[in-house]
N, C-alpha and C positions, 0 to 999 in steps of 0.2 A: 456675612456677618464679620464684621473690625472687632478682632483681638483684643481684649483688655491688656493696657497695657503699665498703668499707675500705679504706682502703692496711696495705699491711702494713710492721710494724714494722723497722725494720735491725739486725742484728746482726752485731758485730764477729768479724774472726778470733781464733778461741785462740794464744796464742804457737808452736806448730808449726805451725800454718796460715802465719802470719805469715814465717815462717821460708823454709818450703814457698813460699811468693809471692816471696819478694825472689831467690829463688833461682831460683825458675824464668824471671822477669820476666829475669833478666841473663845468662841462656841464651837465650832468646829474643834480647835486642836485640844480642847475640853474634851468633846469625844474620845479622844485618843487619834484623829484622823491626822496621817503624816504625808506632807507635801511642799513641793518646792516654791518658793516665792512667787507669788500671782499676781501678776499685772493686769488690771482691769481698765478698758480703754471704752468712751462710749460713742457712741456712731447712731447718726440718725438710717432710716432704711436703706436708701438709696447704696449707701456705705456698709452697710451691713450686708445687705443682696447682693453686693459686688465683692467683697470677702469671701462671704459663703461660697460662691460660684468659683474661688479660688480653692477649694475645698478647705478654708480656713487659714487660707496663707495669703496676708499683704503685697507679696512682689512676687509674681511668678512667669516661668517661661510666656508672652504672648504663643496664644494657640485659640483659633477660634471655634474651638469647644467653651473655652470659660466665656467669650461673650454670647455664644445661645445658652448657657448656661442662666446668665445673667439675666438676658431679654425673658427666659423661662420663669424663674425667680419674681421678676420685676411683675409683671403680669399678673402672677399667681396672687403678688400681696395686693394689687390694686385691685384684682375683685372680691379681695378677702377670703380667699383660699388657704391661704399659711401666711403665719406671721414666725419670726424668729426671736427667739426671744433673748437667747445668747449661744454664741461659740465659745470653745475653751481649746489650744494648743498643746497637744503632749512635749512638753519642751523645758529646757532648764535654762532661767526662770519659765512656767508657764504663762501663758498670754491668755485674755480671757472680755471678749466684747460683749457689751450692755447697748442693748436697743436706747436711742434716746427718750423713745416716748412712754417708755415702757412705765405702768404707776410704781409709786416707791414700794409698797408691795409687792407687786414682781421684780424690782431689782432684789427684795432681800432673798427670795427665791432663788433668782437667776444664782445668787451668789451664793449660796449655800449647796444649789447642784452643782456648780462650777467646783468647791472644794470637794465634793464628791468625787466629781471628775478624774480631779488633780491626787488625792489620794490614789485612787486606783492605778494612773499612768507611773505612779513613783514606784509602788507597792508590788502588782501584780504581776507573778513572773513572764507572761507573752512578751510585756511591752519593755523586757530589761536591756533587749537588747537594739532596742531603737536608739536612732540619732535624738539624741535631748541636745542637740543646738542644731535641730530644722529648719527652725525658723531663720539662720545663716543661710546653712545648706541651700536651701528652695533658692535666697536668695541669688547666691553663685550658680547656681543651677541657669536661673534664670539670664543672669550675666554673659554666660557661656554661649547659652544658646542665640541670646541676641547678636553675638559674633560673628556666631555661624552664619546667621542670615544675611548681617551685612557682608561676608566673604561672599556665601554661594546664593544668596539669593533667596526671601521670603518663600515662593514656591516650592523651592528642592528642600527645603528645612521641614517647611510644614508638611510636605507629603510624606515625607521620610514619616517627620512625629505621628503622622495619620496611623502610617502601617507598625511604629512600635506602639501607641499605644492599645491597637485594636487587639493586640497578644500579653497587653502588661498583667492579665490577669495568670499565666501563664510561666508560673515561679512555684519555686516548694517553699509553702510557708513554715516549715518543720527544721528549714536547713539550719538556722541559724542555731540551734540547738542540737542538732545530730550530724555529725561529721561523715556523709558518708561517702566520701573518696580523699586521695589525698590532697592535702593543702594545694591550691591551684597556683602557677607559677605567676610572677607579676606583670602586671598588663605589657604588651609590647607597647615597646617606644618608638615612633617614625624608622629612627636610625636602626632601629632591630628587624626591621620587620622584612622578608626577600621581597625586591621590587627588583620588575625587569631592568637591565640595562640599558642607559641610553647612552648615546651619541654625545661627545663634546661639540659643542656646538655656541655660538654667539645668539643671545639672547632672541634678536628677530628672526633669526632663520630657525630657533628650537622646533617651533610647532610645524615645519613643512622637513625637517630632517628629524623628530621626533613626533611623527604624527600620532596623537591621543590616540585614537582607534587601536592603533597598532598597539599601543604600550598597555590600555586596556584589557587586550584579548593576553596579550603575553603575561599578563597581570593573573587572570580569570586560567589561563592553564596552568602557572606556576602553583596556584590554590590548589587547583585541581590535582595534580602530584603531590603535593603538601597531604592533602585527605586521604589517597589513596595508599599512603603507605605503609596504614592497617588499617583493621576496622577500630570504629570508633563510635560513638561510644564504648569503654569496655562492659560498661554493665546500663541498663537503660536510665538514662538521667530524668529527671522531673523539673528541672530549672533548665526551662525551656528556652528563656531568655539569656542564661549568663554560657549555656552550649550554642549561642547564637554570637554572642560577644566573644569568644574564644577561638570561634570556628567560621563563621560567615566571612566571606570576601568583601569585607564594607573599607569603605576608606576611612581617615582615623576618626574625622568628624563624625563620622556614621556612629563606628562605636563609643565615641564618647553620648551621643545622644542616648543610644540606645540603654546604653551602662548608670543615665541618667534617668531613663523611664523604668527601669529594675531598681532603682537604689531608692526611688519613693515609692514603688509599688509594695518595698519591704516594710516601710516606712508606716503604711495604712493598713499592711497585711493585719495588723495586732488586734485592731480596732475594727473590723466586721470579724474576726473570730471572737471576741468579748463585748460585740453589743449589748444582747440581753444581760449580763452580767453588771456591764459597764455602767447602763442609763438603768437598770433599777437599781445599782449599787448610787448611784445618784440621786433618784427617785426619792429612795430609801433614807436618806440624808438629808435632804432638801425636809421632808415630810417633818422627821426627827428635831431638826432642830427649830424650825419653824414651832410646830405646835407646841413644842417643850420650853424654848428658850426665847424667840427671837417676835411673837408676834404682840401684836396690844389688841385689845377686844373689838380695838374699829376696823382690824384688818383681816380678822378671823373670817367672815364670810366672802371678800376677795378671794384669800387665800383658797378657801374649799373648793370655790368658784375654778380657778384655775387649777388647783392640783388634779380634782378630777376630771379635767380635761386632757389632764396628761396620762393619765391611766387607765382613758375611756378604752372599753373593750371596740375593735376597728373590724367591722363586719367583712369576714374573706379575707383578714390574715393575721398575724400574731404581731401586737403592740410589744415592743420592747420592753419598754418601759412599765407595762399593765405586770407582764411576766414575769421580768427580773425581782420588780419591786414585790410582789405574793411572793414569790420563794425564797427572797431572803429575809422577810416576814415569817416564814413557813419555817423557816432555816431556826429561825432563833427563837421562837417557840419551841420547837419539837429540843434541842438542846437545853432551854430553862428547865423542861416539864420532862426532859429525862426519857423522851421519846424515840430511843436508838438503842439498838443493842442485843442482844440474843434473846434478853428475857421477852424486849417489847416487839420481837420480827417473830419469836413464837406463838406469842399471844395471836390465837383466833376469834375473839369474841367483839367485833365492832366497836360496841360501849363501852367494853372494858378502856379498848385503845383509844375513845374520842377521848375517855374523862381521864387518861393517865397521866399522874405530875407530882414525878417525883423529885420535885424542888431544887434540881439539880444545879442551876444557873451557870449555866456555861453556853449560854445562845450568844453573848457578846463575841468570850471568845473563837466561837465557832465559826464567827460569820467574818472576822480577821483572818481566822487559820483560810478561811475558803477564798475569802478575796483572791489572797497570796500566790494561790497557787491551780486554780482553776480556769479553765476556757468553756466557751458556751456548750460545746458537746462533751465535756465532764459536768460540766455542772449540771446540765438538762439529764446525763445519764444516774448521777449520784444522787440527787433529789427531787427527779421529779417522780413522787410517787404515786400509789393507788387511792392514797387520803385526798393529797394535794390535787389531784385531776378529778375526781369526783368533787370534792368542794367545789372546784372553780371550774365546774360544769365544759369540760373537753373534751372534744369528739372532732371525729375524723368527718366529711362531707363531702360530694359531689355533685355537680351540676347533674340533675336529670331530662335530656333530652325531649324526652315525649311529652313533659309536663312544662319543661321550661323554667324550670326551679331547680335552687342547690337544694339538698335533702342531706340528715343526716345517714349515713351508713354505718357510722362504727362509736360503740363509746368504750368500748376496751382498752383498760387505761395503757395495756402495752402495744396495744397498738397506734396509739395516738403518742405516746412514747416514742413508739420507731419514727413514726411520721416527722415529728420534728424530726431526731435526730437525722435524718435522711437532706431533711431540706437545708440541715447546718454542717453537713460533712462537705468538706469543698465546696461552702456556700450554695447548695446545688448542682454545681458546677460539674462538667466530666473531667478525668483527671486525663491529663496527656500527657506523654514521655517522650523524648525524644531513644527512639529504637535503632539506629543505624542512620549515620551521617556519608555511608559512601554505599550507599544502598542497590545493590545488583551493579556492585563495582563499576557504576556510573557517577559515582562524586552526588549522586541527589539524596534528598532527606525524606527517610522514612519517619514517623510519627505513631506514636502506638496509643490507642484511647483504652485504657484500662475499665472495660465494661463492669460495672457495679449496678447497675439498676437505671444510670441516668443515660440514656441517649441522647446521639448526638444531634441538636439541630441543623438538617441540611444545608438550610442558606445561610445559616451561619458557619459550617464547615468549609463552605465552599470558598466563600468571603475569606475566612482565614488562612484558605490554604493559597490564593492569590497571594495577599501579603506577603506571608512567608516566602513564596517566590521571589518576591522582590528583592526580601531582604537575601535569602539565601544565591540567589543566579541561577538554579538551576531548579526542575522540576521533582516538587513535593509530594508527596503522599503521608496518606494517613490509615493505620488498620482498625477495623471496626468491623461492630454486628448490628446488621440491620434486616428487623426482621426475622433474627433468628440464624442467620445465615454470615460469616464473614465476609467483609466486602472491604476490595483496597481502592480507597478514593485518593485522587490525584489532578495534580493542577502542573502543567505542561510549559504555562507559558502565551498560550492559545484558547485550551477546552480543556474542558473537566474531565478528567477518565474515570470508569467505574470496573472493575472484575472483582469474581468471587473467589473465593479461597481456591476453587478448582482451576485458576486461570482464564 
């Protein structure tokens, strides 16, 4: 599959769009909703699908992931699978694409979730400390790496990018807010960095009186003394990636890549931990201003038409947008009607607490104060309660075997409680550390999977620890419980090794 490689061209609004924007933008900041200048750009599909697949960014590194990306996309809208209706940029100014075909009715939608969007990304503290000029960044990013390939070669670039991004998930999304080691010194520079010595020599005879091979190996042991000189990590790190970048024998292209598949991986981190928040605090807005301010009576059934398509309940797994948008509905009810508090958490009597409203009106600013400062597993943990999960009928379920049907098993609203929160701690994810970088004083990396409940997928471990190989030179391991039992899994170089805690 051929790498996408184009930015796509911008195109202005037609004077009703135009119209349509200034109008909805000061419904919006009527709200009280704050955000940074929104560029909206419109693109027929083709354009839109090739975006998307960029994960919303115009110009980015060629990688032929975004063209199966693409071809995936492309497919999907042509037998009417998914349609897109708009993107929006966390960026300063924000950037924000409208389908061409889409009816003017869905642009005033699109455009009212898109301010939705754009308030949150400005607002909400996960996302403070992202690049708001990305949409640069990506650029150079992309710049950078097109370099690289014409120096070393399409191949060694994109295999290289194969094996960082297989691990980009592989970062503490916490760091950027907790400091926990000291200030990291500044990247090395060529001229800094010990490289073996070579031979003065006249440029054609270099490579047969400085044979690579050699300079190589002498390369890969000066490292190797470099690591050994204590242990290392001093305490187990979680940014897997930037103790890769610090520490791994890569040549400087290496690390610049690598230090570029970390620097957007921070970049997205914000945005799957504030999903549900995000697209129903959107939802929630788009909904608002539409049926209050923005629609005329011909467009009202459109409208309903598509809203509850966005909110449709999605059989076998949790709508974002169904979610967010009930509990910040939920939110700002139970604050108007006074629904919080010692008196209303003592109250035992059901009826009493369906019909209580004590005219309180502070659901507006409740649901500000919460925007600001919550992520999806505080907000899932703060609000989702025993009202709000009975109402909106939630239960736990599992496939049954013998019968060959999922079946409910649980409607305990704390257990269906845990269950999300389980499925949005580390996105699901296992957590891994890097535990020792010169591990049984052989210069290899040990990897430690911090057992919580999620186990690790084996071909998927296995996969990973390959990579890592690659990147690091030397043979990796990782510790883990499988089955109840600890087991140190490792990748050589050759085969996969397996022993148990007892050796």
């Amino acid at each position: 599959m051929a790498p996408l490689t184009s930015a796509i061209p911008s195109r202005g609004l037609s004077p009703e769009l135009e119209r349509m924007h200034v109008e909805i933008e000061k419904h919006a900041r009527d709200y009280g909703l704050d955000f940074y200048e929104t560029i909206f750009e419109v693109l027929d599909f083709e354009e839109m699908n090739m975006v998307a697949s960029y994960g919303g960014f115009p110009n980015r590194y060629p990688h032929w992931r975004f063209g199966m990306e693409y071809e995936r996309m492309s497919k999907s809208y042509s037998y009417g699978l998914h349609k897109i209706y708009e993107m929006v940029i966390n960026n300063d100014p924000c950037y924000a694409y409208l389908l061409e075909c889409n009816h003017l009715v869905d642009q005033k939608l699109v455009m009212a979730h898109v301010y939705g969007h754009c308030d949150f990304f400005k607002n909400n503290i996960w996302f403070s400390k992202t690049n708001r000029k990305m949409m640069d960044t990506m650029a150079n990013h992309a710049t950078r790496i097109r370099k690289y390939i014409d120096r070393y070669g399409l191949e060694a670039v994109e295999t290289f990018l194969d094996r960082c991004l297989s691990i980009e998930d592989l970062i503490d999304r916490h760091s950027p807010f907790i400091q926990r080691r000291a200030k990291p010194e500044e990247p090395r520079k060529e001229d800094d960095r010990e490289t073996p010595m070579k031979i003065s020599s006249s440029e054609y005879m270099d490579e047969y009186i400085n044979p690579p091979e050699f300079l190589q190996a002498q390369k890969l042991k000066m490292d190797d003394e470099r690591r050994k000189r204590k242990h290392f990590p001093e305490e187990p790190q979680r940014d897997v990636l930037l103790f890769l970048i610090e520490s791994a024998p890569l040549e400087n292209w290496q690390h610049e890549v690598l230090a570029i598949v970390r620097d957007e991986a921070y970049y997205f981190a914000p945005q799957a931990q504030t999903k549900i928040m995000n697209e129903g605090w959107a939802t929630y807005w788009h909904a608002k201003i539409m049926t209050q301010r923005a629609l005329t009576d011909a467009e009202f059934i459109d409208f309903a038409d598509h809203h509850s398509g966005t909110v449709a309940m999605q059989p076998g797994q949790i709508n974002p947008y169904k979610l967010g948008f009930e509990l910040w509905k939920d939110i700002e009810d139970r604050w108007n009607r006074g629904k919080f508090g010692k008196e209303y958490d003592d109250c035992d009597d059901w009826m009493t607490k369906r019909n209580w409203d004590r005219q309180v009106g502070l659901g507006r600013e409740k649901i500000f104060e919460t925007r600001r400062v919550h992520n999806d597993i505080t907000f899932i943990d703060a609000f989702f309660t025993e009202e709000f999960c009975i109402e909106h009928k939630f239960f736990n379920y599992q496939y049954n075997a013998e019968r060959g049907v999922y079946e409910v098993v649980d409607r305990n609203w704390k257990n269906v409680k845990q269950s999300l929160l389980a499925g949005l701690t580390n996105f699901g994810q296992p957590v891994i550390l890097v535990a020792d970088g010169n591990f049984e004083n052989r210069g290899e990396l040990l990897l430690e999977h911090k057992h919580d409940g999620t186990d690790l997928r084996m071909d998927y471990a296995r996969d990973t620890l390959e990579n890592l190989f690659r990147i690091w030179s030397r043979p990796v391991h990782i510790r883990t419980i499988v089955e109840g039992r600890e087991r140190l899994l490792g990748f050589d170089g050759e085969s996969h090794l397996e022993r148990t805690s007892d050796g």
